[in-house]
C-alpha positions in Angstrom: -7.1 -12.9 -10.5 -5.4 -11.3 -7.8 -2.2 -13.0 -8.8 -2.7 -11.8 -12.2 -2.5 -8.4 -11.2 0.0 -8.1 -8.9 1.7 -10.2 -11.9 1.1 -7.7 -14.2 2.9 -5.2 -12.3 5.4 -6.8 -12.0 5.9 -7.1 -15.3 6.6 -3.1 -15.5 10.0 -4.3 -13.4 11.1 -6.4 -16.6 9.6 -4.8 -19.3 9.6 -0.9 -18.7 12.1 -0.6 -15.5 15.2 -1.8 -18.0 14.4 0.7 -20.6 13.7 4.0 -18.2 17.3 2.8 -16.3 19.3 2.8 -19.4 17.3 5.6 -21.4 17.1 8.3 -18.8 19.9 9.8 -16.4 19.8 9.8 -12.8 18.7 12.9 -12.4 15.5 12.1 -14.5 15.2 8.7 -12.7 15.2 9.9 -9.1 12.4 12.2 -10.0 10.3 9.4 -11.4 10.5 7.9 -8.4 9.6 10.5 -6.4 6.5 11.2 -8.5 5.7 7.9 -8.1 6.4 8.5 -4.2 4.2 11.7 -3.9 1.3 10.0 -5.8 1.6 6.8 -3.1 1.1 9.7 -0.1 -2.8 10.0 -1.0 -3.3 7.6 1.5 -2.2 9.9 3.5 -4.9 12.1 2.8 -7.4 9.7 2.7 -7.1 9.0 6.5 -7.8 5.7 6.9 -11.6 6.1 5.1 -10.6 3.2 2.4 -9.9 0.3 4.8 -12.9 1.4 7.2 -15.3 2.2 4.5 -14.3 -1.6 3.0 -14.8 -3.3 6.3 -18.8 -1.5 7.2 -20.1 -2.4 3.6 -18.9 -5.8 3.8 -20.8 -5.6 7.6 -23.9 -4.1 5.6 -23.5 -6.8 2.7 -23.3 -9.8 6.0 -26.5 -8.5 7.0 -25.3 -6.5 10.1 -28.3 -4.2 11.0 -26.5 -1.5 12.2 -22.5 -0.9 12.4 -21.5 -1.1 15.8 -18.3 -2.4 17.9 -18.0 -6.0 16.7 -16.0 -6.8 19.8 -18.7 -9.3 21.0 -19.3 -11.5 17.7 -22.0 -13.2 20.1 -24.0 -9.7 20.4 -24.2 -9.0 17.0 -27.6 -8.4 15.3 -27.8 -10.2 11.5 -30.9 -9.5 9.5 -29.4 -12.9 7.4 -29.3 -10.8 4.0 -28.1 -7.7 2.6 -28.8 -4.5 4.5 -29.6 -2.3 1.7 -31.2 1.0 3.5 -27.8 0.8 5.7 -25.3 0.2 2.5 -27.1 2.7 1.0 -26.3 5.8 3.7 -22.6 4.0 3.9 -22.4 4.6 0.1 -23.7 8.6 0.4 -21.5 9.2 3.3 -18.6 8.2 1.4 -19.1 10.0 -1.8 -19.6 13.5 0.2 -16.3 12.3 2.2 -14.4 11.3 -1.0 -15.1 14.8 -2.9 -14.0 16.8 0.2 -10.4 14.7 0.5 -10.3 15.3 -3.4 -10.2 19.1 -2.7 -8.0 18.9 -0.3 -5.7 16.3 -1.8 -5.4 18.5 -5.2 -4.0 21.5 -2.4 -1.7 19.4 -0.9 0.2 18.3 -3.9 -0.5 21.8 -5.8 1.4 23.8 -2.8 3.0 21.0 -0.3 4.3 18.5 -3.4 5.7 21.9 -5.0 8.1 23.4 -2.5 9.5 19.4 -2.4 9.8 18.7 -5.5 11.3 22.3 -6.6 14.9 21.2 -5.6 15.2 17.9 -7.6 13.5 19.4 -10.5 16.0 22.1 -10.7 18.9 19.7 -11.2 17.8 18.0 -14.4 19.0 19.2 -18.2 15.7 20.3 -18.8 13.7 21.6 -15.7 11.1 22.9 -17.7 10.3 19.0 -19.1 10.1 18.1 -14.9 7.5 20.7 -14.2 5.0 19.6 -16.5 5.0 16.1 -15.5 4.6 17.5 -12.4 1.7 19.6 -13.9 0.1 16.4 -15.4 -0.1 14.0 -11.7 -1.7 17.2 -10.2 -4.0 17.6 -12.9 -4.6 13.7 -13.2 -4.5 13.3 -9.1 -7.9 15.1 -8.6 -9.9 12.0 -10.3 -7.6 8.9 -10.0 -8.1 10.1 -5.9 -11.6 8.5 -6.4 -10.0 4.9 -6.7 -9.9 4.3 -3.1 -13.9 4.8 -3.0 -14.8 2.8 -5.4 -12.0 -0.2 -5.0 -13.3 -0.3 -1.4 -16.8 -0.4 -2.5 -15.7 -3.7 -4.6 -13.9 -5.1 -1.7 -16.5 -4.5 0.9 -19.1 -6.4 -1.8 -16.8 -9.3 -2.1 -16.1 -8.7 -6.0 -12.2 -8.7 -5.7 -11.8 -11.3 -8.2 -14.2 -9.4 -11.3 -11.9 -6.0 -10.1 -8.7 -7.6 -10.3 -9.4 -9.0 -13.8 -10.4 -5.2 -15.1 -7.4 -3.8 -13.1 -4.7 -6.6 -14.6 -6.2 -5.4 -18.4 -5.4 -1.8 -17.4 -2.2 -2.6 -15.6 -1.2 -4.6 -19.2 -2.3 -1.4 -21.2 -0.6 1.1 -19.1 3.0 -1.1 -19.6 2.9 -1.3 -23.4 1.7 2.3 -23.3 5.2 3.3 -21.3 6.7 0.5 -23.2 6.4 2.3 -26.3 7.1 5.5 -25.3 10.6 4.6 -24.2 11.1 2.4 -26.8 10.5 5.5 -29.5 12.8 7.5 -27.1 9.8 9.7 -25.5 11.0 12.3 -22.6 10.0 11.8 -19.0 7.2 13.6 -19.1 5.6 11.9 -22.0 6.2 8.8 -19.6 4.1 10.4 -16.8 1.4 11.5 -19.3 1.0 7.9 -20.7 0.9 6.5 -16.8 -1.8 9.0 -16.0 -4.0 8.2 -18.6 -4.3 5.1 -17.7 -4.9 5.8 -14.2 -7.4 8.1 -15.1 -8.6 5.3 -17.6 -8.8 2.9 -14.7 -10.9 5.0 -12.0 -13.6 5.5 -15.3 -13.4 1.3 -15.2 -13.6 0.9 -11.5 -16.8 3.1 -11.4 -18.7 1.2 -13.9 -17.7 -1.8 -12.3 -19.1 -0.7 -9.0 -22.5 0.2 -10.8 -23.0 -3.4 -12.1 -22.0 -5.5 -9.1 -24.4 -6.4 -5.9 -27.5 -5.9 -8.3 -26.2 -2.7 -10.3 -27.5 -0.6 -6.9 -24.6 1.7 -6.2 -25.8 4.2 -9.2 -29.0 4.5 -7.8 -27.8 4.9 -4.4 -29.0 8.6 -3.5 -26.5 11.0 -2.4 -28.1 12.8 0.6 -24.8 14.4 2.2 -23.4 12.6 5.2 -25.0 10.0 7.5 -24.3 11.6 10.8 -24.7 7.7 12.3 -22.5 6.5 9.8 -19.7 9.3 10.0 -19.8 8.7 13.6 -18.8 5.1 13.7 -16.7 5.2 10.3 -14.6 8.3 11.6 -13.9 6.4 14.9 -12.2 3.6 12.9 -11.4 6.0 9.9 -9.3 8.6 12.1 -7.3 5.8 14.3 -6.4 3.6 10.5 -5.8 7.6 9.2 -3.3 7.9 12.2 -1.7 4.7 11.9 -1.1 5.1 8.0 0.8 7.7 7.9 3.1 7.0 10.9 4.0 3.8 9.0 3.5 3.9 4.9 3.6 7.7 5.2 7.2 7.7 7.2 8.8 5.5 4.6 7.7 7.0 1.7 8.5 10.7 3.4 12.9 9.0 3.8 12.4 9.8 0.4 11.5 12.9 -0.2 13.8 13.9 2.4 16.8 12.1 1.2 16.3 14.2 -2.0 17.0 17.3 -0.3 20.2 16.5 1.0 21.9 13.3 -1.1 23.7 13.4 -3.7 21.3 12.2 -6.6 22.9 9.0 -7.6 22.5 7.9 -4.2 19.0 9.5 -3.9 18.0 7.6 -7.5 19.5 4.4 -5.9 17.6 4.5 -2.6 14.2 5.6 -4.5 15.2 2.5 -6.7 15.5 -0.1 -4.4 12.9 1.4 -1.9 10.3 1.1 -4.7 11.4 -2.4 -5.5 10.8 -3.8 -1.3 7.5 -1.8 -1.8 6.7 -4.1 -5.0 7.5 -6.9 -3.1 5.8 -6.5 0.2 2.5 -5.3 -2.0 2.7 -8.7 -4.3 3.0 -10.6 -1.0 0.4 -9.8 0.7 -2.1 -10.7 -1.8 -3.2 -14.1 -0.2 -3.9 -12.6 3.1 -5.3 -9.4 2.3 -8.0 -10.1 -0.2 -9.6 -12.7 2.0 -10.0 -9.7 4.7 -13.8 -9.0 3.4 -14.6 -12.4 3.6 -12.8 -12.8 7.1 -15.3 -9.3 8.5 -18.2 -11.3 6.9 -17.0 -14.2 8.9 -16.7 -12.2 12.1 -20.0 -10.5 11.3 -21.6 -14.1 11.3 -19.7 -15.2 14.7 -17.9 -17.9 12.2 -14.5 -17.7 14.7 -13.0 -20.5 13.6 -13.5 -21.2 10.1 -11.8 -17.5 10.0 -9.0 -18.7 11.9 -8.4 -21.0 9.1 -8.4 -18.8 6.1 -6.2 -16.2 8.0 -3.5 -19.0 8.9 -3.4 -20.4 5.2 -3.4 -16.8 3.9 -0.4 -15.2 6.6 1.7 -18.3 5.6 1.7 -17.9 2.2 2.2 -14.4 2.4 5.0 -14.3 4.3 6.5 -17.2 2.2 5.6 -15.1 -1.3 7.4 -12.2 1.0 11.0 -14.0 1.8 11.6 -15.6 -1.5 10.8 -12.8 -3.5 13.4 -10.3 -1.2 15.8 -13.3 -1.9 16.1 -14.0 -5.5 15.8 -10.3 -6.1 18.8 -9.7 -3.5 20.6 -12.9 -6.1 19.8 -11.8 -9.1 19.7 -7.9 -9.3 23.1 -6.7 -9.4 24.1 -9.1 -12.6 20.3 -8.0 -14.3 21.2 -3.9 -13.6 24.8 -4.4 -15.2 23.6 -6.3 -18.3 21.3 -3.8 -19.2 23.9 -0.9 -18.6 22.0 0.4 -15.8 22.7 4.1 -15.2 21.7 4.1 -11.5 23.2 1.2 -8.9 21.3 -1.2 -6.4 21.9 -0.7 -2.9 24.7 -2.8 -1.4 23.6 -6.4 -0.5 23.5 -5.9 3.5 21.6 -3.0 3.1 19.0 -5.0 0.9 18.8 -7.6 3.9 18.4 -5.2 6.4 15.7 -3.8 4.5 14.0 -7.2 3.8 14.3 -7.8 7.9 12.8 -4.1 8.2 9.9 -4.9 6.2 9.7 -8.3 7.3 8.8 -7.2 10.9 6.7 -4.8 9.3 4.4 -7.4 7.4 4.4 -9.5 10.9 2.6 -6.6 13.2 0.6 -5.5 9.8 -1.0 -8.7 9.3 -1.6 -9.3 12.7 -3.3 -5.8 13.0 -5.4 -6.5 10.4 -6.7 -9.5 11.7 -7.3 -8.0 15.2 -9.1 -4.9 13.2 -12.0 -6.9 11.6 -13.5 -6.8 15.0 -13.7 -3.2 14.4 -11.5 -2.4 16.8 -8.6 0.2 15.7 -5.4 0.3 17.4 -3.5 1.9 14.4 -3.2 5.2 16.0 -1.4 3.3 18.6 0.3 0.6 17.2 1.9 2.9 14.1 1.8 5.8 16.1 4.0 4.9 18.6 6.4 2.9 16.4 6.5 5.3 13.8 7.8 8.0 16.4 10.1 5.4 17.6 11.4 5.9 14.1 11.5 9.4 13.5 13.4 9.3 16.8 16.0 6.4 15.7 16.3 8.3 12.1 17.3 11.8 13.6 19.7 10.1 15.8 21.4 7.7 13.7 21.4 9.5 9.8 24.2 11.5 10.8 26.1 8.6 12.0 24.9 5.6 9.3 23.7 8.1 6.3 20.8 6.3 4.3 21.6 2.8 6.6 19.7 4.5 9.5 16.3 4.5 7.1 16.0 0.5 7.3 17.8 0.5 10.8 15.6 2.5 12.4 12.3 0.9 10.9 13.4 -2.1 12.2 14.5 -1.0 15.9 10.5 0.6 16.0 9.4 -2.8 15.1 11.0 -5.1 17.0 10.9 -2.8 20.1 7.1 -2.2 20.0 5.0 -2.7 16.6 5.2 -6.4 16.2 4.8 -7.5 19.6 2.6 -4.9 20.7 -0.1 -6.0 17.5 0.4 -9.5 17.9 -0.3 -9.4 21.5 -4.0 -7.6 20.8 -4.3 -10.1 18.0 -3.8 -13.5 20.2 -5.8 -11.9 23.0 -9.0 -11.6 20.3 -8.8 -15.2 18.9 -7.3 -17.0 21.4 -4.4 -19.6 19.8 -1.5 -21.1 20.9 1.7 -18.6 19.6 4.5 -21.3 18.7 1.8 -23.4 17.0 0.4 -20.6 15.3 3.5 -19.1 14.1 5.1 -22.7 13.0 2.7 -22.7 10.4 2.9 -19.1 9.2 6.0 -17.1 9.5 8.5 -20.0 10.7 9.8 -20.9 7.2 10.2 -17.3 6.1 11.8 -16.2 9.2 14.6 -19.6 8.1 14.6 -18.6 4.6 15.7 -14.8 5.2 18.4 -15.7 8.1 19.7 -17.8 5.7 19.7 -15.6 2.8 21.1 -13.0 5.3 24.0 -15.3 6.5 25.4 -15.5 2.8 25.0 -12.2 2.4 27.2 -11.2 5.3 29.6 -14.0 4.3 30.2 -13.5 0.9 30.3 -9.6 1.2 
């Protein structure tokens, strides 16, 4: 079901994506995407919580009797079954946690997302149309925030598959919602109201959902303010992942932002474009590895080392495989597809597509490696992403005024290959021992020779 859902989005690409490029000016386009761009930063706000939150329910849900550093799988204490007085402080600490980032996360867009967007809003025909879509993702934001609560909730109780179905019906619903607007010639901010609606729609569905899983408990879970125990070992994971977030995702998405300040707005709407479009991608790909991460912590809870090993290797491969072909046959196909439907922003140029795939491609190879090093419990984020990512603030600053919008890409991929990749990888070998050229023959070998192939034509025939 996971497929289904990251299928379903990408329906939006073919079904709704044709119609808002013909239908609505450049103008109107770039700030769609930077709506869309300015909702994505909640993770930022969120601070890592999600991921860590995920990872100590599924420990509570293996049994673990306490959270603690899983470094030692040998030294870890299993009661065999569900720790339910532990899940249940986990669950309270969250909600208190959740509400407070709600707060602040409504203050941050209502003052911070203002001043930002007040410059693109102020080129289009009708400004006035801009500012209340803006009005309706601050007003929406508040509640849809909850989403990260309760989807890790669902992850960290292994019920990915049940949520995925739920989420692929509202993903469906949302798209001939948009569809229809568009299609009856609705204004852009009647397409952010109809997108809203069904986020908001979709946190109401992910709540029930999360009150009739793992024997309908979480409703009666008692809200008693915040485990102090808990906090303490979910803000030392939390804070690090919080960190590491926002020197990576929160970077790229902030190029544009930026980029909307200064660029001229075809080339702003054409960035935002394609930028969105590597984002689709990379998200669809990494389906097959990260779903299986709550079973992999339960694994690691139970000291199950290499039956883990096994799942991750078939899961990285395919997702780096999912990751190459879809960057390739969009990079083929994209610039005849934007044409025929008179398309009234451009692609970017094919080599910066390529250097974009290879940015994002180093990207995926550190991430997943991270990620496989952090179900020990062990965060590095605030390292790994903090490092790289001011390796590419650095790199940006110095090459934008030389390269223009090439020095986004450029510079992600100079952090990566000069620290992220090898500096996660290396943490990630040292915790489950493997051979590297074995290991990576079988995972990111054939998407590695599919993108330098792809790459070669593109600098070839261009």
């Amino acid at each position: 079901m996971t497929w289904a859902s990251h299928l379903s989005r990408s329906l939006s690409l073919l079904i709704v994506l044709p119609l808002i490029l013909h239908n609505f000016s450049a103008e109107e386009i770039s700030l769609w995407y930077l709506l869309s761009t300015v909702v994505a930063l909640q993770s930022l706000v969120d601070m890592g919580f999600a991921p860590t939150f995920a990872r100590s329910i599924a420990y509570a849900v293996g049994g673990a009797s306490k959270l603690e550093d899983f470094s030692n799988s040998s030294h870890i204490e299993s009661l065999g079954s569900t720790n339910w007085a532990l899940l249940e402080r986990i669950c309270s600490t969250m909600k208190v946690i959740y509400f407070r980032l709600g707060l602040m996360y409504s203050i941050a867009l209502t003052m911070i997302g203002t001043a930002f967007l007040y410059h693109p809003i102020s080129l289009l025909q009708n400004p006035s149309e801009g500012w209340t879509a803006w009005a309706i993702v601050i007003a929406s934001s508040a509640i849809t925030f909850w989403n990260a609560a309760y989807t890790s909730y669902l992850q960290g109780v292994n019920e990915i598959s049940r949520f995925r179905r739920w989420e692929t019906l509202v993903i469906l619903l949302s798209i001939f919602s948009n569809f229809s607007v568009l299609l009856f010639n609705g204004n852009l901010w009647m397409l952010v109201l109809s997108s809203q609606v069904w986020s908001l729609v979709g946190t109401w569905v992910y709540y029930r959902l999360c009150c009739d899983v793992l024997d309908k408990r979480f409703q009666s879970f008692e809200t008693k303010g915040i485990d102090k125990p808990v906090f303490e070992v979910v803000w030392r994971g939390a804070w690090r992942s919080g960190v590491g977030m926002a020197m990576s995702q929160g970077v790229v998405q902030l190029t544009g932002i930026f980029y909307a300040q200064v660029g001229n707005v075809k080339e702003v709407a054409s960035y935002l474009f394609s930028l969105r479009f590597a984002q689709t991608i990379t998200y669809f790909s990494q389906a097959p590895f990260y779903t299986k991460l709550p079973i992999l912590a339960s694994m690691r809870s139970g000291g199950k080392i290499m039956e883990l090993l096994q799942i991750a290797r078939r899961g990285m491969s395919l997702s780096y495989i999912v990751y190459a072909l879809g960057f390739c046959i969009t990079g083929l196909t994209v610039y005849p597809a934007l044409s025929m439907i008179q398309s009234n922003v451009e692609f970017v140029q094919p080599d910066f597509w390529s250097l974009l795939a290879w940015a994002f491609f180093t990207e995926r190879f550190g991430a997943m490696h991270l990620q496989l090093y952090t179900i020990s419990n062990n965060v590095i984020w605030h390292i790994a992403n903090g490092i790289s990512g001011l390796l590419n603030i650095g790199f940006m600053i110095v090459l934008f005024q030389y390269a223009g919008v090439y020095a986004f890409p450029l510079s992600m991929l100079l952090s990566n290959l000069l620290f992220y990749s090898w500096y996660t990888a290396r943490f990630s070998y040292k915790e489950y021992p493997r051979n590297f050229f074995s290991f990576e023959r079988e995972t990111s070998a054939i998407a590695f020779a599919v993108l330098s192939v792809y790459t070669l034509y593109v600098f070839v025939k261009y």
